[in-house]
C-alpha positions in Angstrom: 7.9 8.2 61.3 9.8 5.8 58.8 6.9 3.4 58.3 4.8 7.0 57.7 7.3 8.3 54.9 7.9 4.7 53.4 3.8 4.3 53.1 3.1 7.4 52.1 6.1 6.9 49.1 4.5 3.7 47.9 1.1 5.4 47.9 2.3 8.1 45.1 4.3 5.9 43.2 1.2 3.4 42.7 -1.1 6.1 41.7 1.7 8.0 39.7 2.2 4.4 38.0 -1.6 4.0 37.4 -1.9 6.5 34.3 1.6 4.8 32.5 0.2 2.9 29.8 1.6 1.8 26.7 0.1 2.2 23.8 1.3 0.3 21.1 -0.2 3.0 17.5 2.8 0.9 15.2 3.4 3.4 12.7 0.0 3.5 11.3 -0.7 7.2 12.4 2.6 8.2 11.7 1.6 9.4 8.0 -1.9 11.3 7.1 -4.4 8.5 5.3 -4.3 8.9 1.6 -0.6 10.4 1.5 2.3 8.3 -0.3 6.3 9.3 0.7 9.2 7.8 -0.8 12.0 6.9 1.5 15.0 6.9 -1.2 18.5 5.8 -0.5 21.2 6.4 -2.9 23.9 4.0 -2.6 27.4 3.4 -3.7 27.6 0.3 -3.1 26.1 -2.7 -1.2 22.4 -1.7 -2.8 21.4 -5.5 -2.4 21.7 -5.0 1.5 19.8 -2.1 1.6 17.3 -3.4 -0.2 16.8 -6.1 2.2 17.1 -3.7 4.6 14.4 -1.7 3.3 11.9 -4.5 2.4 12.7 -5.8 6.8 11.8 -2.2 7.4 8.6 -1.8 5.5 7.6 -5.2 7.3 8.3 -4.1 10.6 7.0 -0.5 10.0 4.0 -1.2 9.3 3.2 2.1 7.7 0.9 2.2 5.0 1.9 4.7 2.4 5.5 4.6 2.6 7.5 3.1 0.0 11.2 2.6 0.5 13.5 2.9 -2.7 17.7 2.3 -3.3 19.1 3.9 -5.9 22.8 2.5 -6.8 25.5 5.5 -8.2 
C-alpha cells in the first residue's frame, strides 16, 4: 500500500511539474510599443549614486521606452 501511495505521489508531481516553465519576457512587454515613461527621482543628496544606479537599471531592465531621470533639491 506504501509503494502504491509513494508511486502514485511521484506520478502527479511529474506531470504537475511538466507545465512549470519559465519564461524569461525581460521587461520588454512590460510597457506598450511606441509609449515613453519617465522614471524621475528627486534627490537630496547622493544624486551621483543614483544616477549610476539608474543607468545599472536601465541596462539590466532592458525596457525600451523607459528613461530614468535624478533630479537633485
Amino acid at each position: 500500500m506504501k509503494k502504491l501511495l509513494t508511486l502514485t505521489l511521484i506520478l502527479a508531481a511529474s506531470i504537475g511539474l511538466v507545465g512549470c516553465e519559465k519564461k524569461n519576457t525581460g521587461g520588454a512587454q512590460l510597457l506598450p510599443q511606441g509609449d515613453r515613461y519617465t522614471l524621475q527621482i528627486w534627490a537630496a543628496e547622493d544624486a551621483d549614486f543614483l544616477e549610476a544606479l539608474g543607468r545599472e537599471f536601465m541596462s539590466a531592465a532592458k525596457t525600451p521606452g523607459l528613461n530614468v531621470k535624478v533630479v537633485e533639491i
